[in-house]
C-alpha positions as CSV (number, residue, x, y, z in Angstrom):
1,X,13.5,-30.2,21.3
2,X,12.9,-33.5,19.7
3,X,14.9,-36.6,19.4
4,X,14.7,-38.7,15.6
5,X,15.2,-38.4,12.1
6,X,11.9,-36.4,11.2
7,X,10.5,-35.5,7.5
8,X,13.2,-33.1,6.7
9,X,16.2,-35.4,8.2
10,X,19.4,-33.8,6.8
11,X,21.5,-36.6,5.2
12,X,24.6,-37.6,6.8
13,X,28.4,-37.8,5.0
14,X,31.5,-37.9,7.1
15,X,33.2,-34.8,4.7
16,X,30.3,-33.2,5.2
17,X,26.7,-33.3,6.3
18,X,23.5,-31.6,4.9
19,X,21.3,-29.5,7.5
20,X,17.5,-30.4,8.0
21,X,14.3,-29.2,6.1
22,X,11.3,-27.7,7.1
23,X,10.3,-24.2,6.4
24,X,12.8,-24.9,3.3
25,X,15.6,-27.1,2.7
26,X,18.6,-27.7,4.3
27,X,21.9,-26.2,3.2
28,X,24.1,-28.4,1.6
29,X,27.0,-29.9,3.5
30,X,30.9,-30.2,1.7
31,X,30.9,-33.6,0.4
32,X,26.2,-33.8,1.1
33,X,24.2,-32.2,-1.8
34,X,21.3,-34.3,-0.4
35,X,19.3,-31.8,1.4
36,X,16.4,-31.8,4.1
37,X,12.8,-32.0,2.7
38,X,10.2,-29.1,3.1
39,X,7.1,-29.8,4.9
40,X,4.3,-28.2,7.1
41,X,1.4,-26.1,6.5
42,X,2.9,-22.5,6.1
43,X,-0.9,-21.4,7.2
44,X,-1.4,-23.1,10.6
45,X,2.0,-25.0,11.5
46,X,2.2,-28.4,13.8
47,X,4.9,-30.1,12.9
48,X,8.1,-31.0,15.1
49,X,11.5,-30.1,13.4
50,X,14.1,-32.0,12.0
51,X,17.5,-33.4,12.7
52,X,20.7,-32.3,10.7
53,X,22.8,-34.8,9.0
54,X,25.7,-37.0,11.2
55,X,26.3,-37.7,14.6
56,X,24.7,-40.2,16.9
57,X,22.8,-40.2,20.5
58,X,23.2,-36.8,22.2
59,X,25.6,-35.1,19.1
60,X,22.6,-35.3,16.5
61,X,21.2,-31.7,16.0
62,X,18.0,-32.6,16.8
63,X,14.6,-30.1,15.4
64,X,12.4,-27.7,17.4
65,X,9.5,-28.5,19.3
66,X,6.2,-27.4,18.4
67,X,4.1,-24.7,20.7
68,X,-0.1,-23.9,19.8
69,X,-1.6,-21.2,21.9
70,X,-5.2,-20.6,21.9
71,X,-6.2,-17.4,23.4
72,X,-8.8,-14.5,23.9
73,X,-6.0,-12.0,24.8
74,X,-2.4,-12.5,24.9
75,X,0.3,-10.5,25.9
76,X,3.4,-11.7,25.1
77,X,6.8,-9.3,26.3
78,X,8.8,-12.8,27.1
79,X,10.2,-15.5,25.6
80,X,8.7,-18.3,22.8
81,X,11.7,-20.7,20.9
82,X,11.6,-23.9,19.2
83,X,15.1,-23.0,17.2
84,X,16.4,-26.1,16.2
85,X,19.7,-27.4,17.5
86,X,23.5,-26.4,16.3
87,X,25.2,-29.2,15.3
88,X,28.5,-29.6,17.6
89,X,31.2,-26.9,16.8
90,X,34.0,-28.9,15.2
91,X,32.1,-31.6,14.0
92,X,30.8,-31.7,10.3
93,X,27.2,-32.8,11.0
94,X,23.6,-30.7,9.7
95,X,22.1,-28.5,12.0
96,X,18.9,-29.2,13.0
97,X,15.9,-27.6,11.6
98,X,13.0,-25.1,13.2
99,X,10.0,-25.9,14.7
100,X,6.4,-24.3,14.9
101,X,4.8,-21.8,16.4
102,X,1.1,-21.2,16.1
103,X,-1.0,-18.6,18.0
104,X,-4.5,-18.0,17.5
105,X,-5.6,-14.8,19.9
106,X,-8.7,-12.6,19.4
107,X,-5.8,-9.9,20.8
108,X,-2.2,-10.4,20.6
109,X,-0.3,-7.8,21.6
110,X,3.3,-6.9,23.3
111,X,7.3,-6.5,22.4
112,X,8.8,-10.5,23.3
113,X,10.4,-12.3,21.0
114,X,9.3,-15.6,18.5
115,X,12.0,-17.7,17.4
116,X,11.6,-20.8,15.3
117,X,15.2,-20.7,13.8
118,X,17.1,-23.3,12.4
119,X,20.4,-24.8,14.2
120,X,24.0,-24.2,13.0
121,X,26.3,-26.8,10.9
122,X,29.3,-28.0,12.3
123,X,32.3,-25.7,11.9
124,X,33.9,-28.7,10.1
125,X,32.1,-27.9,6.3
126,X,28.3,-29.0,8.1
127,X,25.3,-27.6,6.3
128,X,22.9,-25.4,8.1
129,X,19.2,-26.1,9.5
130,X,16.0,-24.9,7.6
131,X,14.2,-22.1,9.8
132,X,11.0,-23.6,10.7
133,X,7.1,-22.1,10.7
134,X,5.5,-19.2,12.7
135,X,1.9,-18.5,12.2
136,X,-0.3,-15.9,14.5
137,X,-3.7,-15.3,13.7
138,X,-5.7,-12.5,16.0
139,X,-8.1,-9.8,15.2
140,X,-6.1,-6.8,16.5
141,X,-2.9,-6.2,17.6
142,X,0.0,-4.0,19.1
143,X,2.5,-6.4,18.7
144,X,6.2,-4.6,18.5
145,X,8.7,-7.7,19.3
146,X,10.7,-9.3,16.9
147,X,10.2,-12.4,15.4
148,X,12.4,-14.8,13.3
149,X,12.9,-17.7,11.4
150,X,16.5,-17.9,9.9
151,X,18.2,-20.4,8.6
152,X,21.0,-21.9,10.4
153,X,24.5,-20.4,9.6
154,X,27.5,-22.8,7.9
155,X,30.7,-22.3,6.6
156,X,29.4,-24.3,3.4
157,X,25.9,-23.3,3.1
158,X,23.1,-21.7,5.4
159,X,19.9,-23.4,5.9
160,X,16.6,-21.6,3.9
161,X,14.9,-19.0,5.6
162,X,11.3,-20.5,7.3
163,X,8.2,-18.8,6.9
164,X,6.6,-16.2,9.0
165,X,2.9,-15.6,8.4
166,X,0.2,-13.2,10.0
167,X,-3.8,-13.1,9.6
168,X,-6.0,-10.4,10.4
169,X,-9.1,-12.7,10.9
170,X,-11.3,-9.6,11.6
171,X,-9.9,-8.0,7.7
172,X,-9.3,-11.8,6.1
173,X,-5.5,-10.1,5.2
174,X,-2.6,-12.3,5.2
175,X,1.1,-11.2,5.2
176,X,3.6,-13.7,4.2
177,X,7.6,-12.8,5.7
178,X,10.7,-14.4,4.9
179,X,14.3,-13.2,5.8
180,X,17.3,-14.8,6.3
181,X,20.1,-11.7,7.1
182,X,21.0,-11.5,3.3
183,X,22.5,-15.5,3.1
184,X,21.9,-17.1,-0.3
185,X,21.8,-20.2,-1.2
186,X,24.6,-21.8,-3.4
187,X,22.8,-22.1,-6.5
188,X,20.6,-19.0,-7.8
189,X,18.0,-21.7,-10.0
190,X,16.1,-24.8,-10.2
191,X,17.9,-27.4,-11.5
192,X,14.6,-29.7,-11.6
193,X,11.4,-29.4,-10.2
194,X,10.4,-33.0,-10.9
195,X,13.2,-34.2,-8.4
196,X,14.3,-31.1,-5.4
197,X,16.5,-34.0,-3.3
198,X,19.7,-31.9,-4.5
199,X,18.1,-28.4,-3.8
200,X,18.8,-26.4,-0.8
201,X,18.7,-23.8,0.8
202,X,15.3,-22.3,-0.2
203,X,12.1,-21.4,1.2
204,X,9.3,-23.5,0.3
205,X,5.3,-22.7,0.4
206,X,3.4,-26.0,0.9
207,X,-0.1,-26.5,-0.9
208,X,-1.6,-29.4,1.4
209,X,-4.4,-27.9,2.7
210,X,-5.7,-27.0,-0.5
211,X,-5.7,-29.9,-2.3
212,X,-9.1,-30.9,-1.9
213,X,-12.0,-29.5,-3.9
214,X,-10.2,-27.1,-6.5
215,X,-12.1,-23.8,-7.5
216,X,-11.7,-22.7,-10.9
217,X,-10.2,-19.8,-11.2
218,X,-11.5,-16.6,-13.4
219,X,-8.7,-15.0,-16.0
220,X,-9.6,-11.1,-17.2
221,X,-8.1,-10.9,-20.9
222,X,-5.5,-13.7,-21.0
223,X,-5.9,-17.3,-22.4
224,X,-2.8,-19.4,-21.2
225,X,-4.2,-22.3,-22.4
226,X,-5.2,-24.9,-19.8
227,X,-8.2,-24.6,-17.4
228,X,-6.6,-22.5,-14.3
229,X,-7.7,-23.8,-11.0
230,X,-7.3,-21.1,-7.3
231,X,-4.5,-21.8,-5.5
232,X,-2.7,-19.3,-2.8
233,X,-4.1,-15.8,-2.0
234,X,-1.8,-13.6,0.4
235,X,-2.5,-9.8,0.5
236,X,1.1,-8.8,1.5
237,X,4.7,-11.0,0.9
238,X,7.8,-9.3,2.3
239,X,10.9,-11.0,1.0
240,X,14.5,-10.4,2.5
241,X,17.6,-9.8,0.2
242,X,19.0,-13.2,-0.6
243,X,16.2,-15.0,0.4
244,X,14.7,-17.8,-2.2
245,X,11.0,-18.1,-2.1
246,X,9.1,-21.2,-4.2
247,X,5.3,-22.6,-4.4
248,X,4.9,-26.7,-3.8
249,X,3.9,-27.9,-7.2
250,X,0.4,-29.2,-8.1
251,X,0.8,-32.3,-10.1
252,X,-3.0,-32.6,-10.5
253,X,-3.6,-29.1,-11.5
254,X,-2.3,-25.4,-13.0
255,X,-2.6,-23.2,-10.1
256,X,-3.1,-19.4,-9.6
257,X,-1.7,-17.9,-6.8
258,X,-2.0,-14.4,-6.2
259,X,0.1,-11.8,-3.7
260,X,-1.5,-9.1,-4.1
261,X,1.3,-6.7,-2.3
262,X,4.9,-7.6,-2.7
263,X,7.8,-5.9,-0.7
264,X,11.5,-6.7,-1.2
265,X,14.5,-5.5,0.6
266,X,18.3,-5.3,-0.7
267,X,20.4,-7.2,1.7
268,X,23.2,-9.0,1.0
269,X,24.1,-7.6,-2.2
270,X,20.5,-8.4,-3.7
271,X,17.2,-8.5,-3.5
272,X,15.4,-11.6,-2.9
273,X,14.1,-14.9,-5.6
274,X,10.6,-15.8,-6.8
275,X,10.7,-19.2,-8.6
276,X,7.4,-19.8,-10.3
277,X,7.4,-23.5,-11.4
278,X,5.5,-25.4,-14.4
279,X,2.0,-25.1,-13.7
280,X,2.1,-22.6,-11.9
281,X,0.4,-18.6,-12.8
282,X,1.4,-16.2,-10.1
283,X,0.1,-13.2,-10.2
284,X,1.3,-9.3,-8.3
285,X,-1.2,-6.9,-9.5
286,X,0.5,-4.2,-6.9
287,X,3.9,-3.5,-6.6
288,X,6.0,-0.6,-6.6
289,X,7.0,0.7,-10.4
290,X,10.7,-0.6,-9.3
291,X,10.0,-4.6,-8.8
292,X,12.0,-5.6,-5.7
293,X,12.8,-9.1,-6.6
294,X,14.6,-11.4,-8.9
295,X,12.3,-13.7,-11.1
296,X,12.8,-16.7,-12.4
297,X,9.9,-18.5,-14.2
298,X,10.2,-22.0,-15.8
299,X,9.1,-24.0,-18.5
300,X,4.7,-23.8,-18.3
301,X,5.1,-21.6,-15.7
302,X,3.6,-17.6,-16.0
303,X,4.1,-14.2,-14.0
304,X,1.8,-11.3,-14.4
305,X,2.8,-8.3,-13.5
306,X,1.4,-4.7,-13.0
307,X,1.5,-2.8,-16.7
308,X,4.4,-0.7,-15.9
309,X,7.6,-2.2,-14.8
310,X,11.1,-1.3,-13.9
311,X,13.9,-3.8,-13.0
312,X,16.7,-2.3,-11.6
313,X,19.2,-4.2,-9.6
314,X,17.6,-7.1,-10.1
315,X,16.9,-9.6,-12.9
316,X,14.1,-11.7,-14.4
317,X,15.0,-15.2,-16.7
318,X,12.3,-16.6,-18.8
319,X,13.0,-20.9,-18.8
320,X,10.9,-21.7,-21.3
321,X,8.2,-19.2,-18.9
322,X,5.7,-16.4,-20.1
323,X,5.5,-12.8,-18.8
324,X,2.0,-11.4,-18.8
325,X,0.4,-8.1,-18.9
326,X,3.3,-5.7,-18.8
327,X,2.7,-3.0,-21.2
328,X,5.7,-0.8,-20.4
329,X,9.3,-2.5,-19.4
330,X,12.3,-0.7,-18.5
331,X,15.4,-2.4,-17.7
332,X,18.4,-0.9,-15.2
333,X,21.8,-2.0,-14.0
334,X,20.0,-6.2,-14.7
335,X,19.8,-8.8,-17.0
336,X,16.6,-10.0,-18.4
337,X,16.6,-13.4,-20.1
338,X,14.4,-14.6,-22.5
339,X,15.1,-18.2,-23.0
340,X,14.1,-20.8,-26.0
341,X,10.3,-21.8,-25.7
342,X,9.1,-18.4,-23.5
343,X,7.2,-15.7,-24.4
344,X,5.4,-12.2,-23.3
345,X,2.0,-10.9,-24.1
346,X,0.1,-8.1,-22.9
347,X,-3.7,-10.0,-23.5
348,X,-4.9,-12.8,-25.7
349,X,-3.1,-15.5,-25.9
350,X,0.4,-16.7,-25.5
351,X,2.9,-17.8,-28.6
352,X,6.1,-19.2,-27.4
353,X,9.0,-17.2,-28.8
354,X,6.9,-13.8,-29.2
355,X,7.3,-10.8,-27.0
356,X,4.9,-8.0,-27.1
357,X,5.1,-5.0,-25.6
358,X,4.2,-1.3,-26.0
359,X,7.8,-0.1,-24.8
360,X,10.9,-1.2,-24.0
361,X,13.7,0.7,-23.1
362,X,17.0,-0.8,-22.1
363,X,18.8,1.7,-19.7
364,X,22.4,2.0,-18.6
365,X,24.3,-1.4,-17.8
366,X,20.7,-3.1,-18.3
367,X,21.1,-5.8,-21.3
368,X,18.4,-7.8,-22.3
369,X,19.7,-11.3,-24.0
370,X,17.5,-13.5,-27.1
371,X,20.5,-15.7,-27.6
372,X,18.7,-19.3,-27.1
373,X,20.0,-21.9,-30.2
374,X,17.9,-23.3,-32.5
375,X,14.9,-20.2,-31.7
376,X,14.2,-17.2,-33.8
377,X,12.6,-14.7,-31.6
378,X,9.9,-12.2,-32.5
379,X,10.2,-8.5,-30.6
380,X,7.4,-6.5,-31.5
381,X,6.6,-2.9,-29.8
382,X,5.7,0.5,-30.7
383,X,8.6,1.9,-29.1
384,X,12.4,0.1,-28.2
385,X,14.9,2.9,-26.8
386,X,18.4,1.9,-25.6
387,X,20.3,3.9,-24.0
388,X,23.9,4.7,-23.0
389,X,25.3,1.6,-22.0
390,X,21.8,-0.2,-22.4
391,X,22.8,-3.5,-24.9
392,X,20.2,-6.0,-26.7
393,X,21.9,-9.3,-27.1
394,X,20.4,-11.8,-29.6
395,X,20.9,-14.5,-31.9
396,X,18.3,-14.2,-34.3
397,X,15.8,-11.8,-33.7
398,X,13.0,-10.2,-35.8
399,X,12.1,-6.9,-34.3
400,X,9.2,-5.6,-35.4
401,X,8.5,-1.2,-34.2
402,X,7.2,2.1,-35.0
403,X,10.5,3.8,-33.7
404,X,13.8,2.5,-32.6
405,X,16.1,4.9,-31.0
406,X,19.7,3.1,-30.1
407,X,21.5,6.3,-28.2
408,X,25.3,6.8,-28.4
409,X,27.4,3.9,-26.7
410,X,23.9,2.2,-27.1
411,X,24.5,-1.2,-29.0
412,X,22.3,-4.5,-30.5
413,X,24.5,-6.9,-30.3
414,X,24.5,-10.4,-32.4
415,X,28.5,-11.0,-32.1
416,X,30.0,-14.6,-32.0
417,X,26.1,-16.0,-32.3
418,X,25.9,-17.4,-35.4
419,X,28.1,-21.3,-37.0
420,X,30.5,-22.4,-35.1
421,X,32.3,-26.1,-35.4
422,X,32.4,-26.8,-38.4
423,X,34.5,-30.3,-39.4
424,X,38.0,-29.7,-38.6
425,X,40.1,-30.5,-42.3
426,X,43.5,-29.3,-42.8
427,X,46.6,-29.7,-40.1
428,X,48.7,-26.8,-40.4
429,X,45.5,-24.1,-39.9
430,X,42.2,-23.5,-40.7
431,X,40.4,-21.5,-43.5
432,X,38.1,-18.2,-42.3
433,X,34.8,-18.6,-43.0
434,X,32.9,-17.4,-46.1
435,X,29.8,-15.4,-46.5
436,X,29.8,-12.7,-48.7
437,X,33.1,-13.5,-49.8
438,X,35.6,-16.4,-49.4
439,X,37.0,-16.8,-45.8
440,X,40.8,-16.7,-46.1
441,X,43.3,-20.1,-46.0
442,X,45.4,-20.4,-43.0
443,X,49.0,-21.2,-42.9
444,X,50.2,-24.0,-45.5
445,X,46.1,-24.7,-45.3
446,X,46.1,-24.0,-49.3
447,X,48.7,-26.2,-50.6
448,X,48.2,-29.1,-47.7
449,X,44.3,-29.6,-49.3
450,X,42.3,-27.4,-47.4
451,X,38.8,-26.3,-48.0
452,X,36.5,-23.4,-47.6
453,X,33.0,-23.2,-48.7
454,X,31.4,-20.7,-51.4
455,X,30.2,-17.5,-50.9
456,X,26.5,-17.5,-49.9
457,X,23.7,-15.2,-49.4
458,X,21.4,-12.4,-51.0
459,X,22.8,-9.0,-51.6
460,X,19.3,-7.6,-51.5
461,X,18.0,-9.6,-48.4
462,X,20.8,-10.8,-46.1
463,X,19.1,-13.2,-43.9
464,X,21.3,-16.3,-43.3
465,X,24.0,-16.7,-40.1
466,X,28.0,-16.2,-40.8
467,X,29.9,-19.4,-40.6
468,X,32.4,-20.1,-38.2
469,X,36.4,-20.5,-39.0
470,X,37.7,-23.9,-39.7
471,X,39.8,-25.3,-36.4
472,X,43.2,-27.2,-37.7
473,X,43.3,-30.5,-37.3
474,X,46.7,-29.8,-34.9
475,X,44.0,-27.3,-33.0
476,X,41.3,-28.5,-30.5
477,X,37.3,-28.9,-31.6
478,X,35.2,-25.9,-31.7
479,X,38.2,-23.2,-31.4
480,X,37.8,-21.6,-34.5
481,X,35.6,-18.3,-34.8
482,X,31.9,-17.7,-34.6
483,X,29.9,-16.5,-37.1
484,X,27.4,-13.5,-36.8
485,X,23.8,-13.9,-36.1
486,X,21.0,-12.7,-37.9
487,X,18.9,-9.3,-37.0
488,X,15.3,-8.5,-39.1
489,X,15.1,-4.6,-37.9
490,X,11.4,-3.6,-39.3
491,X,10.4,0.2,-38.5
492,X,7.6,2.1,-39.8
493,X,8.3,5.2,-38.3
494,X,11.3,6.6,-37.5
495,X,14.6,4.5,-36.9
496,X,17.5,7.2,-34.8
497,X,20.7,5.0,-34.7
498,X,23.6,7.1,-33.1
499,X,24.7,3.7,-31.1
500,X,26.0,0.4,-32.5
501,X,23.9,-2.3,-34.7
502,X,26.9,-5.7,-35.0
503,X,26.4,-8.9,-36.4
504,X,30.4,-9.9,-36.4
């Protein structure tokens, strides 16, 4: 263990404190939303933990140590730790965070245990302790122990999970791990990339020893616009249920990274997150058809995927993010977002509120939501089925197919998405709002000088919002009714509606 503050100190409160960075952040403490920094090369690991939040002298949670083993063979059936330390029980201090472990071994083989978790927060509302980083490269080995890299538990939040990675020097394969026994952390996205002092909790891949020297990189089909530059290559990432996985930004650069294997699990009542960041393309060519993780991509960032896609249990939100190269998407039991400024193209080049595809079917309790203000989105496809249950949510949506099918109990829904709040103007109650007719007066509305507006819109070619209800003036802002939002349904084949088209 080490004594001192370290990069990824947790920061201190006396309701509360935050637990230490370094494979990820720290997990928040009650009254501490400043969290422990990330640092430290995922790839070849050196660096000393961190100390939690609070305390003083021998009560800080100090960080793990760091161990480097250079061998020809190594057999390893004991004991290697650099956990970092549990804050004291009934205190409210940060755990402390993992350290590092790196082994390079021609051979490396037995069933010991690695452990480079993070420390516990104090029972008193103490964040937990980042897990810290374990690397081991070797050109063969039998190795069947266990090894870890948690973050450190807390009755507010648990420290992020720290990075486990594996090189077969003798293949060049990499396999990236990270678990953390199906703990979450508090918030599900990125609040800013620009500023991650208030994050926590998450998992954190570190791009220092590639900043020197960038390699452009080679795009097959797809213009994205901006010069792409290599970044990370892993063959295989294995992500735990729960667990939050993001990629160091480049503030120099647009990056490619590339795993070309990922594996999820379903812990903790999910799988785990991706977060692709702005400027950042990452790239999964092979994946199973079911994709085992929860995606989030934000604004200039992109994720391509394989061309045939199924989320089911899981979910995928577009910030203002493209979606590349699927062809087919099928969405189960999820949500899918797309927000305002995002996208989806199969090759070519990327328009921001245009979604191509060749299908799309929307499955039982899977919804798929185009509600962003102020956008009008474009769906285009040669085939959209929903099914049973399946519901496409939008506000304004042109969608553009050779056949829709919308089963029974199958619905497009533009409810409640149109006006709303208009200029409050009588006191007893409001007036309805008008479109194809006149909205009827409220209460006494008439007689105490009320208005409504005029009817509005084509007959022939409907393609304005409803308008929201007037609010009286005795009645709080924005509480009188939405109006409807606008659908374009354009099919040149054959259109099967035994479901539910609304626009109320």
């Amino acid at each position: 263990m080490v004594a001192g503050s370290g990069p990824g100190a947790g920061s201190s409160h006396f309701g509360g404190s935050s637990g230490a960075g370094h494979g990820g952040r720290g997990g928040r403490g009650k009254s501490q939303d400043r969290t422990g920094a990330f640092y430290g090369d995922f790839t070849r690991p050196q660096a000393f933990g961190s100390s939690g939040g609070g305390g003083s002298g021998d009560s800080i949670a100090t960080g793990g140590g760091v161990i480097h083993i250079t061998a020809q063979q190594m057999l390893h059936d004991g004991q290697i730790a650099v956990n970092g330390k549990d804050a004291l029980a009934n205190s409210d201090y940060g755990g402390g965070s993992g350290g590092s472990v790196f082994i390079e071994a021609a051979s490396f083989d037995g069933s010991g245990v690695i452990q480079a978790n993070g420390g516990a927060g104090g029972g008193n509302a103490g964040g937990g302790g980042s897990g810290g980083r374990i690397a081991i490269h070797y050109n063969s080995t039998f190795f069947s122990g266990i090894i870890s890299a948690y973050g450190g538990a807390s009755t507010v939040e648990t420290g992020a999970a720290g990075t486990i990675y594996k090189r077969d020097e003798s293949r060049g394969y990499s396999v990236l791990e990270v678990f953390n026994q199906g703990r979450k952390p508090y918030k599900e996205t990125i609040d800013e990339y620009s500023d991650l002092i208030s994050d926590s909790a998450r998992t954190w891949l570190t791009l220092s020893h590639m900043f020197d020297s960038p390699v452009q990189a080679v795009l097959q089909d797809v213009d994205v616009g901006h010069t792409i530059y290599e970044g990370l290559t892993i063959e295989e990432v294995k992500l735990g249920g729960s667990a939050h996985l993001a990629i160091e930004l480049d503030s120099s650069f647009t990056r490619l990274h590339t795993f070309r294997r990922f594996y999820g699990t379903f812990e903790g009542d999910s799988f785990g997150f991706l977060h692709v960041g702005p400027r950042q393309l990452v790239t999964i060519p092979n994946t199973d058809y079911y994709i085992p993780v929860n995606l989030r991509v934000y604004q200039s960032g992109y994720i391509q995927l394989p061309d045939r896609v199924m989320l089911h249990k899981n979910s995928l939100s577009l910030n203002a993010g493209y979606l590349i190269g699927v062809k087919d998407l099928t969405i189960s039991q999820c949500r899918v977002t797309f927000g305002a400024g995002s996208g989806a193209f199969i090759t070519g080049s990327l328009q921001a509120t245009q979604f191509k595809f060749q299908t799309v079917m929307i499955m039982s309790q899977g919804f798929l939501d185009m509600v962003a203000t102020n956008i009008k989105y474009s769906l285009e496809m040669d085939s959209l089925v929903i099914n049973s249950g399946g519901v496409l949510t939008g506000r304004n949506v042109a969608i553009v197919a050779q056949t829709v099918t919308v089963d029974e109990s199958g619905l497009i829904n533009l409810d409640a998405r149109g006006d709303s709040c208009p200029t409050t103007d009588v006191y007893y109650a409001g007036s309805g709002g008008s479109h194809a007719g006149y909205g009827g007066f409220g209460f006494l509305a008439e007689s105490s000088g009320g208005k409504r507006i005029d009817s509005f819109g084509s007959v022939f070619r409907p393609v304005t919002f409803g308008k929201a209800g007037y609010a009286g003036r005795s009645s709080p802002s924005c509480t009188g009714g939405f109006g409807g939002g606008i659908l374009n349904l354009t099919v040149s084949g054959t259109l099967q509606l035994d479901g539910e088209i609304t626009s109320r």
